[in-house]
Steps between C-alpha positions, in 0.01 A plus 500: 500500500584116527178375483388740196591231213298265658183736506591594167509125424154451675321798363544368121425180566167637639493710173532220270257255731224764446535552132496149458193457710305784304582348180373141611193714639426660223575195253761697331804309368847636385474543127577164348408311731180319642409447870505147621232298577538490854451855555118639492469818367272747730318830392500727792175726448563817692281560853215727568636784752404436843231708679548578836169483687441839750430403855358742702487434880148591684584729749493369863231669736705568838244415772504611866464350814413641832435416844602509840701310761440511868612279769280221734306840671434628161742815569685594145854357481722781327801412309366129444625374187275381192613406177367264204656137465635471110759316341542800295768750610283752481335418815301796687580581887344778728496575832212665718402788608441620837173412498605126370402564157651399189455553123670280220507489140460189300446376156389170639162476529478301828830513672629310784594762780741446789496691802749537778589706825773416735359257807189387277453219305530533154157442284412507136152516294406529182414815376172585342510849271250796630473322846688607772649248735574548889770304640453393880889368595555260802764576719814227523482297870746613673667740229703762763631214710650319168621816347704533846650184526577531121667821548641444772708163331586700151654763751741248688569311119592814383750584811651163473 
């Protein structure tokens, strides 16, 4: 309630601004009286309505992507992990089957795939649509002999 004179105040003022702008607009004067020569008197010539333009989006062919991943015998690795690099949040991640098989969907035509599987290295390819792509993983050096000692000192961190 205290400030409502002053946004009474303001709101004619705005009032009286605008009718006095839309009679120097429209080159209208108060009867009696002629504008000055300073002010330029404007015609404002109404506008054409807008059109809004339809945009219809293609829609996007999901593509798949097969293959296999085995390890340095060629013997399937099961549960290995593939999925498609993207900066998109929408990224696509599988893992195989028993027989070391995998199937993702894309909309990218030629993907970059990662693969993974715990005590290989990790490799990545690009992905070609329609051609299936076998995976041959390396094991890491030495991989049950660091997972040890690395277990082995997060269990006495985690006591002390």
């Amino acid at each position: 309630m205290k400030n409502l004179p002053l946004f009474l105040l303001g709101t004619i003022c705005l009032l009286l601004s605008t009718a006095s702008v839309a009679q120097r607009a429209t080159g209208a004067a108060p009867k009696g009286r002629t504008l000055p020569k300073s002010v330029i008197a404007v015609n404002v010539a109404p506008v054409a309505p807008v059109r809004t333009a339809e945009i219809v989006a293609a829609p996007l062919e999901i593509k798949d992507f097969t293959g296999v991943v085995v390890n340095a015998e060629g013997k399937p690795l099961a549960g290995a992990v593939v999925s498609i690099a993207s900066d998109k949040s929408q990224a696509s991640i599988t893992t195989t089957n028993a027989d070391g098989e995998y199937l993702l969907h894309s909309t990218a035509s030629a993907p970059l795939l990662l693969v993974s599987y715990a005590g290989y290295v990790e490799i990545q390819q690009q992905a070609t649509y329609a051609r299936p792509i076998t995976f041959q993983l390396e094991p890491i050096a030495n991989y049950e002999r660091e997972l040890k000692k690395k277990s082995k000192a997060a269990g006495k961190a985690w006591r002390n």
